[in-house]
KERO-973885 format. One line per 3 residues: their letters; for each residue x, y, z of C-alpha. Coordinates in nm, 4 decimals, padded with zeros to 6 digits. Example, Ala and Ser with C-alpha at 12.3 -4.5 7.8 and 13.67 -1.06 7.14 Angstrom:
BEGIN
as = 01.2300 -00.4500 00.7800; 01.3670 -00.1060 00.7140
//
This chain:
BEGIN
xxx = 11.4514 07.2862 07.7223; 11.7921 07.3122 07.9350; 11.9703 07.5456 08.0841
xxx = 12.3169 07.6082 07.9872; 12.5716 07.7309 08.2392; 12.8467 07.9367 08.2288
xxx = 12.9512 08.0321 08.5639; 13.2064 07.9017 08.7736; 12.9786 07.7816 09.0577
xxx = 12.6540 07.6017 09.0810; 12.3968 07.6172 09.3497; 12.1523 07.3349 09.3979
xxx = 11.8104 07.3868 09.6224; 11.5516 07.1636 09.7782; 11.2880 07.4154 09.8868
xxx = 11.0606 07.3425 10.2083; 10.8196 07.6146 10.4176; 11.0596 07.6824 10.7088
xxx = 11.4214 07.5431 10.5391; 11.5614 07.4681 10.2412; 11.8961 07.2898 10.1645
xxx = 12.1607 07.3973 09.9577; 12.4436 07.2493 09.7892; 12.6953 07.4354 09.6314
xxx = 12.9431 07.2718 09.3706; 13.2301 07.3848 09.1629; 13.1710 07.3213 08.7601
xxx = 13.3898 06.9939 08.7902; 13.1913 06.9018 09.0678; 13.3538 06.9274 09.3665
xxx = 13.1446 06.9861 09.6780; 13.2142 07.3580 09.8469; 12.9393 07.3805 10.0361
xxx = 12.6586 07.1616 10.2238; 12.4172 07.2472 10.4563; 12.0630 07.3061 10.5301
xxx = 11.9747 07.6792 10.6775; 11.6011 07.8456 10.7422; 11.4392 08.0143 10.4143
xxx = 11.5971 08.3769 10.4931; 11.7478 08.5964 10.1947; 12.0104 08.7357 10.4546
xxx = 12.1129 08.3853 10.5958; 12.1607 08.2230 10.2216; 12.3373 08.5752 10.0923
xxx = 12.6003 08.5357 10.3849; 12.6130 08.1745 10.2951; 12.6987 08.2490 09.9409
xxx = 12.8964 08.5118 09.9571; 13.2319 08.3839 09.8463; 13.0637 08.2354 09.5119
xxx = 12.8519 08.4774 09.4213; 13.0264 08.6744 09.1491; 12.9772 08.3521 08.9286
xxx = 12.6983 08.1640 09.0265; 12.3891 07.9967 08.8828; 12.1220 07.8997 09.1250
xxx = 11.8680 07.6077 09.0696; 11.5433 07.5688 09.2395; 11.2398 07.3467 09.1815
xxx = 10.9227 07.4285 09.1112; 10.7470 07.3700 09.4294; 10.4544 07.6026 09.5477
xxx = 10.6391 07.8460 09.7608; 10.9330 07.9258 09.5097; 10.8101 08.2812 09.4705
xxx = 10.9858 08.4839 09.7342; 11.3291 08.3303 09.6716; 11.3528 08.3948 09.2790
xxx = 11.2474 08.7352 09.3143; 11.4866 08.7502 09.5710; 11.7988 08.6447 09.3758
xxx = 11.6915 08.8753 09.1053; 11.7091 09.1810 09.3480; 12.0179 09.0605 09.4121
xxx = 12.1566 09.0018 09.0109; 12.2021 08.6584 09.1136; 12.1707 08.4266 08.7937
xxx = 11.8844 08.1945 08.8728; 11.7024 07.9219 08.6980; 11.3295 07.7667 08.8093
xxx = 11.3205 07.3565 08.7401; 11.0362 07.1599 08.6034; 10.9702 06.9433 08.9674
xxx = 10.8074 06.6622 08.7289; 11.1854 06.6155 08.5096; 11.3897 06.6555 08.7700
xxx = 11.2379 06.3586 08.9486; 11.2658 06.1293 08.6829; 11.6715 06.2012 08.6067
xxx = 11.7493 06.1591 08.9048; 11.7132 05.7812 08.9266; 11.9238 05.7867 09.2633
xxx = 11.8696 05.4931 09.5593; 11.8261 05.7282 09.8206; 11.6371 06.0301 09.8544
xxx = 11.6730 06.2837 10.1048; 11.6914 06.6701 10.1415; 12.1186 06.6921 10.1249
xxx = 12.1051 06.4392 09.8181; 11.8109 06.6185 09.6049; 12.0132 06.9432 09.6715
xxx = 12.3604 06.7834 09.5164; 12.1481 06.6144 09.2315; 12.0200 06.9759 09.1337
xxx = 12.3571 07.0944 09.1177; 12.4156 06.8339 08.9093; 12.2553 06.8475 08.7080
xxx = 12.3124 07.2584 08.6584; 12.6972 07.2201 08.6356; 12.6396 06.9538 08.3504
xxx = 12.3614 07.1264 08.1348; 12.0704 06.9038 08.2191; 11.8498 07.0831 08.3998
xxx = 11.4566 07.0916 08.2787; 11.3595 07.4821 08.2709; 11.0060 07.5473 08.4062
xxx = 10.8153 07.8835 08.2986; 10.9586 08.1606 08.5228; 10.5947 08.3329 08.5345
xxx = 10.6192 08.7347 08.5870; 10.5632 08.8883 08.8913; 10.3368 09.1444 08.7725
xxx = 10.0909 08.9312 08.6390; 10.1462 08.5909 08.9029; 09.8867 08.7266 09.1521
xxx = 09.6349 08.7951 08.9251; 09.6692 08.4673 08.7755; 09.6654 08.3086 09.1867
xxx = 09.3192 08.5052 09.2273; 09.1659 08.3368 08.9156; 09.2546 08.0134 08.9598
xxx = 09.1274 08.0676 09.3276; 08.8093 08.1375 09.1687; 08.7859 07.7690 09.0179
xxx = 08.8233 07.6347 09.3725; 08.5111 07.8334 09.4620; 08.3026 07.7537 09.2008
xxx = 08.3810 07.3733 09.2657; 08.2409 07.4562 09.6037; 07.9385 07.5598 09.4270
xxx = 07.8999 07.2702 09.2533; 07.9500 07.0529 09.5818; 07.6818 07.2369 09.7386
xxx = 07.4581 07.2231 09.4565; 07.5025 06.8175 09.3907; 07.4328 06.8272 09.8113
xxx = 07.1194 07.0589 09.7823; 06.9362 06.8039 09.4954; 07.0611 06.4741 09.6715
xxx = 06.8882 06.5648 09.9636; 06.5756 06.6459 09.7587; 06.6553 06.2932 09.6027
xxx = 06.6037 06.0737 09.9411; 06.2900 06.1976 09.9748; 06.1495 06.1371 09.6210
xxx = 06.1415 06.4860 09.5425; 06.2986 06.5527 09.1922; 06.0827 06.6992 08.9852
xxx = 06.1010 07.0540 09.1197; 06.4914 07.0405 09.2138; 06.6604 07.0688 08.9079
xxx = 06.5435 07.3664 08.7379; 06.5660 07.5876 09.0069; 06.8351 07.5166 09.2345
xxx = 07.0786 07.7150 08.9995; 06.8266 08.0635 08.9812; 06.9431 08.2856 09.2355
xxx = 06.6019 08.4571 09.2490; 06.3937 08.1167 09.3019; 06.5552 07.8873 09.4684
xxx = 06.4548 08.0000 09.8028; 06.0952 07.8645 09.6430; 06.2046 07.5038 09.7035
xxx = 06.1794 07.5299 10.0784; 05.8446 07.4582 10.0770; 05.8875 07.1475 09.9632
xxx = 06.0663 07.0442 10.3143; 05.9450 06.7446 10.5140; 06.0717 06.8542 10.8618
xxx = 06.2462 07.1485 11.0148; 06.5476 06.9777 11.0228; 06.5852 06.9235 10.6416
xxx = 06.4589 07.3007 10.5812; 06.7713 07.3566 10.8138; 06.9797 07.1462 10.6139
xxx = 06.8827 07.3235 10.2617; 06.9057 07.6533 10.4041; 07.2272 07.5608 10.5337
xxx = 07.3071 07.4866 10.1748; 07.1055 07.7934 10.0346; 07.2909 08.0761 10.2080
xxx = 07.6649 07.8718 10.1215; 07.5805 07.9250 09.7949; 07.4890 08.2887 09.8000
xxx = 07.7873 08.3839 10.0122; 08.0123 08.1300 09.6708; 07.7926 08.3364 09.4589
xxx = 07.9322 08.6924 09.5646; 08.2662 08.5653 09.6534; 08.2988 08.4198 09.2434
xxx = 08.1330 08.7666 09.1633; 08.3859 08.9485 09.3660; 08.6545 08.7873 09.1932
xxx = 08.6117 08.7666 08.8046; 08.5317 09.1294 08.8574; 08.8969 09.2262 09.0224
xxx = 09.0377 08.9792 08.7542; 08.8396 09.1804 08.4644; 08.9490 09.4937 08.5657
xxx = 09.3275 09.3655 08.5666; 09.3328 09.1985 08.2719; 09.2085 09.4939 08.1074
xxx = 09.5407 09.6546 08.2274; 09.7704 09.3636 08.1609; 09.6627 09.2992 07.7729
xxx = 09.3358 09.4177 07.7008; 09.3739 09.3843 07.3407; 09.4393 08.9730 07.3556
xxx = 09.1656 08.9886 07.6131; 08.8918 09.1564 07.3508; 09.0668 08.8902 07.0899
xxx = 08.9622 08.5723 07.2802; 08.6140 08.7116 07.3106; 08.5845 08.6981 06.9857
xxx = 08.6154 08.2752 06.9570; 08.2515 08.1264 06.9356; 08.1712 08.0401 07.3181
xxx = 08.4474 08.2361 07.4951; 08.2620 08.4200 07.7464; 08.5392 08.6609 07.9783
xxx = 08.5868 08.3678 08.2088; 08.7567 08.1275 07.9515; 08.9106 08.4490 07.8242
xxx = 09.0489 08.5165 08.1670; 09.1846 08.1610 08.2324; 09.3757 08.1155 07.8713
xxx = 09.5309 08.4926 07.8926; 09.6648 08.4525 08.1933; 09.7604 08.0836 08.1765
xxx = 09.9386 08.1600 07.8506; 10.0770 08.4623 07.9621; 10.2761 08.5350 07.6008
xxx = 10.2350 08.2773 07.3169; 10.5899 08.3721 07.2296; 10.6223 08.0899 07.4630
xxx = 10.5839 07.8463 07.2287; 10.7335 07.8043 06.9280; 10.4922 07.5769 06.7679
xxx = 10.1433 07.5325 06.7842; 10.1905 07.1626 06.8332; 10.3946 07.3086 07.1819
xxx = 10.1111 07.5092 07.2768; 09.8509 07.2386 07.2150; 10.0705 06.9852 07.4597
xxx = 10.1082 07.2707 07.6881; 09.7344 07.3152 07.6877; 09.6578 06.9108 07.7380
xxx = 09.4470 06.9086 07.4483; 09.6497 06.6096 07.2705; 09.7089 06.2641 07.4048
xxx = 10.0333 06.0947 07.5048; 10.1386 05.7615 07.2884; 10.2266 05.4679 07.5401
xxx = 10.3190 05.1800 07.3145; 10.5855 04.8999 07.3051; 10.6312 04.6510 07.0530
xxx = 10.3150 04.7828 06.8681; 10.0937 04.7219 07.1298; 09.9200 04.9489 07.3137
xxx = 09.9206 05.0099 07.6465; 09.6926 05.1992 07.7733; 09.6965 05.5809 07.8636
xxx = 10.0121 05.7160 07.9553; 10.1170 05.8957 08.2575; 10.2211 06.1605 08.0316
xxx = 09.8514 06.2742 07.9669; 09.8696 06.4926 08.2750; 10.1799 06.6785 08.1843
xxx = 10.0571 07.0380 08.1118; 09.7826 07.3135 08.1999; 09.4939 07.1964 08.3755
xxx = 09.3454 07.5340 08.3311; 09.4094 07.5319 07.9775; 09.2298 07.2189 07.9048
xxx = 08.9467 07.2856 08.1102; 08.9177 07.6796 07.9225; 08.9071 07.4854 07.5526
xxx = 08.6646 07.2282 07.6581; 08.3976 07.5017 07.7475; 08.4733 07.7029 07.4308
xxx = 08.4094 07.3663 07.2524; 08.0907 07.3056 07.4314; 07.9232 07.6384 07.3874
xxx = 08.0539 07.6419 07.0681; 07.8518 07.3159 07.0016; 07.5268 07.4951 07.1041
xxx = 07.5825 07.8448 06.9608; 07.7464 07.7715 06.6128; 07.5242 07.5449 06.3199
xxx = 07.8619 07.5188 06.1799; 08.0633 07.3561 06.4416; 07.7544 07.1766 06.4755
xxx = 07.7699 06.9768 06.1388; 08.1162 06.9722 06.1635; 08.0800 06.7614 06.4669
xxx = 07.8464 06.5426 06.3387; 08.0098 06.4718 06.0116; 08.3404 06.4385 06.2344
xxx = 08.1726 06.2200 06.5097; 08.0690 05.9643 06.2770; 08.4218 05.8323 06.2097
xxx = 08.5464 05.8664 06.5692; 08.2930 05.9150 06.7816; 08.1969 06.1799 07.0138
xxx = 08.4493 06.1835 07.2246; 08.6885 06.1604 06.9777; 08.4781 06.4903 06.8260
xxx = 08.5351 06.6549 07.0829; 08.9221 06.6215 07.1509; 08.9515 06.7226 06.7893
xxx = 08.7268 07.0216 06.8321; 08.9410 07.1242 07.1576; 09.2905 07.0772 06.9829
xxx = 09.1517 07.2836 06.6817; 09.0670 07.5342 06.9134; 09.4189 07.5629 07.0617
xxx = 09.6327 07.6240 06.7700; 09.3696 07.8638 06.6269; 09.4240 08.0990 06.9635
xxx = 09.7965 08.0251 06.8719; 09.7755 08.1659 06.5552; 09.5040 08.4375 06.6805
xxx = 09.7571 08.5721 06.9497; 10.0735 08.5422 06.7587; 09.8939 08.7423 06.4628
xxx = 09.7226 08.9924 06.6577; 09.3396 08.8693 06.4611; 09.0392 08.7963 06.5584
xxx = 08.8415 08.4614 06.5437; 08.7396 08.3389 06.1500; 08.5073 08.0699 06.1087
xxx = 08.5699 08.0298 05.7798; 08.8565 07.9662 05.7994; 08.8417 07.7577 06.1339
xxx = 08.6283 07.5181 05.9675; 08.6917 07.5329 05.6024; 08.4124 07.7048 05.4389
xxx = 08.5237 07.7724 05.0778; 08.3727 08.0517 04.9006; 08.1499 07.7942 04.6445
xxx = 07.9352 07.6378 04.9497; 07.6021 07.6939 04.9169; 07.4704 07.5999 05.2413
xxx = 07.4201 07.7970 05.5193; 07.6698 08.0631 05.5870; 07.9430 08.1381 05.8669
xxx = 07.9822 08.4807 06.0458; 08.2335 08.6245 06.2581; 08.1090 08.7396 06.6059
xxx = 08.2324 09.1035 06.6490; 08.3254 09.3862 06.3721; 08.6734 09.4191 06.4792
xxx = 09.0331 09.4627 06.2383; 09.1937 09.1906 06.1471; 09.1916 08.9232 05.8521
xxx = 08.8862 08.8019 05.7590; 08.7905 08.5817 05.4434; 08.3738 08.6599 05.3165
xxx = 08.1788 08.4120 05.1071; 08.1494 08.5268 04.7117; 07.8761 08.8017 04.6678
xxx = 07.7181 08.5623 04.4346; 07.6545 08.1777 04.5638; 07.7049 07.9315 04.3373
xxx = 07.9465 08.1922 04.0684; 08.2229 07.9278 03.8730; 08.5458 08.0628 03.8466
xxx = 08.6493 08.1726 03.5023; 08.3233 08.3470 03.4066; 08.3380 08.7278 03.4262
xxx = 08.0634 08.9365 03.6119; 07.9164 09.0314 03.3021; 07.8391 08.7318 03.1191
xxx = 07.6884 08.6466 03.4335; 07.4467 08.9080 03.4371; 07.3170 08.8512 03.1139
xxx = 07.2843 08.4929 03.1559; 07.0317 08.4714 03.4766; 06.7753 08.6818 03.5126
xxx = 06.7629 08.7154 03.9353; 07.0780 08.7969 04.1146; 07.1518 08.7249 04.5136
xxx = 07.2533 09.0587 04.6291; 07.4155 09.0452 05.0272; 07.3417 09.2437 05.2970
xxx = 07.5310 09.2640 05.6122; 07.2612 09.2312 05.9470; 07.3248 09.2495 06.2813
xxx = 07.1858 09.0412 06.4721; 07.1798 08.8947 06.8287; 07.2165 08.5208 06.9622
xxx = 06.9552 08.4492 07.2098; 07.2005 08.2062 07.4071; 07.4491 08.4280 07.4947
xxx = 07.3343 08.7746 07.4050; 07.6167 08.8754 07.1908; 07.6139 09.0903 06.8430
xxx = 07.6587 08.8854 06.5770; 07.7669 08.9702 06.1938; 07.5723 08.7574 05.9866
xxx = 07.5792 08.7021 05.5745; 07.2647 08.7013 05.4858; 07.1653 08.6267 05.0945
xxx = 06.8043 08.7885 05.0022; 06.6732 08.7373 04.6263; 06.6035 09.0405 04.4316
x = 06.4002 09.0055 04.1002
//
């Protein structure tokens, strides 16, 4: 999506730490003023000052464009945040240099081209820094974890490794098995890295809990409710998605979320995968592949969907299916304000008579519920069914709880009654 401008001056930006450079240009283009100053509100105000009454401002995306949008909104300054990726392929330009990226901005403001990027709220930005601070820890973790077994590994030690490295309470059992004091150095190195990750990651989804409970609570409760969403993948698509009104498609929101590949064809061949694939939420796509993989474990359902889907694409194939699935049912689930269905999610008509679905917390919302009676036609009133068979499945609503991840689950169970 582009902006459109309707001011009589444009202001062009290329962002750096200490400076920034800033073109300013009349709608028809003519330059009024070039130069690069130090990234200070007061010095750019002053600089400004004679086009300020109508002007649109144009920044990139870069990682430190925080300060300087707020900034301009204190100010009522109209200002507009650029997708970094789109504005480097229109530019096209020979050279490249801070003056010239500056002018191409404005550019490309005064003549309605320039790519909008997601102007993410100040209220919930930090929140959404802390989490995804969190993944940098816990890939930390994993480094020291990978380190911890290798070292086991060049000794011909495996067998004990593996189970226990990731048990917080037995781990520190496995320095026994040390040849020297220099390698019990080396895993309790590794051993008390971990424990200080451990409280750090702790630390953090806690603080990030307790503000997302403040932020949306309700959406937050609604994710919990997919098959596999645990509070972290909660936590990462709330505040990566921030509002699905967003998007005005699912098919937007899956893109967004990286869950569907790019096409890179020409002349009906194909060539391979296209640098397009990376366009969109990292987060996002790492969030949905979780949900999919617990799901995998936790659900019989998704389970034989998988393997009946699997054995005309593949796994992998499978599994990018499950994932995209995924998104535009959240799509749907935060647009409606309902909770997770997996009937509907995968299908289940009322006249299957295999094992049946449940929904994983007693919540509102819209929820479709097998027949009372398996195997009932349509067009036969309760009645004539009575009198025709002599036992009748009555159903009972049980709680009960998953052993994998603990959680209360509403189950449709079918017992006989003579």
């Amino acid at each position: 999506m582009n902006l459109t401008v309707t001011t009589k001056y444009v202001c062009g930006i290329d962002l750096h730490a200490r400076e920034m450079s800033v073109c300013v240009k009349s709608i028809d283009g003519k330059v009024l003023m070039k130069r690069n100053i130090s990234c200070d509100i007061k010095v750019f105000m002053n600089y400004i000052e004679p086009f300020k009454k109508s002007l649109t401002v144009g920044v990139e995306s870069t990682y430190n464009w925080y300060w300087l949008l707020d900034e301009l909104k204190k100010h009522k300054i109209t200002c507009a945040l650029g997708h970094a990726l789109y504005i480097k392929r229109m530019k096209g330009g020979k050279h490249k240099n801070d003056p010239v990226d500056a002018s191409d901005i404005a550019d490309m403001l005064r003549t309605n081209h320039f790519p909008l990027a997601y102007d993410y709220p100040s209220e919930m930005r930090s929140c959404r820094d802390l989490f995804r601070r969190r993944h940098f820890f816990v890939r930390k973790r994993a480094a020291s974890y990978t380190h911890f077994q290798n070292t086991f590994t060049q000794y011909g030690l495996l067998d004990p490794v593996y189970a226990l490295v990731k048990i917080q309470g037995k781990r520190r059992d496995l320095l026994k098995w040390s040849v020297d004091d220099d390698m019990r150095k080396i895993l309790e190195t590794d051993l008390d890295y971990i424990d200080s990750l451990d409280e750090i990651i702790k630390d953090l989804e806690n603080q990030a809990i307790k503000q997302a409970r403040y932020h949306n609570r309700k959406h937050l409760d609604l994710l919990q409710t997919i098959i596999g969403c645990g509070p972290v993948t909660a936590l990462s698509i709330l505040y990566e998605t921030h509002t699905i009104s967003r998007f005005a498609t699912p098919q937007r929101y899956s893109s967004y979320c990286r869950v569907i590949g790019a096409d890179n064809e020409s002349s009906g061949k194909y060539l391979g995968h296209s640098s397009s694939d990376k366009i969109g939420n990292p987060y996002l796509k790492w969030a949905f592949s979780e949900i999919a993989i617990h799901m995998l474990k936790d659900s019989p359902e998704a389970k034989e969907w998988f393997n009946n889907v699997s054995a005309s694409c593949g796994a992998s194939g499978a599994r990018a299916r499950l994932r995209h699935k995924l998104a535009v049912a959240v799509y749907h689930m935060l647009k409606k304000n309902v909770v997770f269905d997996e009937f509907k999610f995968f299908n289940i008509t009322n006249d299957r008579t295999g094992s049946s679905a449940h929904n994983w917390m007693e919540t509102s919302g819209e929820k479709s519920k097998p027949s009372g009676v398996i195997g009932k036609k349509s067009g036969h009133s309760s009645k004539s069914t009575k009198t025709k068979t002599k036992k009748s499945i009555t159903v009972k609503n049980k709680v009960s709880v998953n052993k994998t991840s603990g959680r209360k689950t509403l189950r449709t169970t079918g017992k006989v009654k003579a």
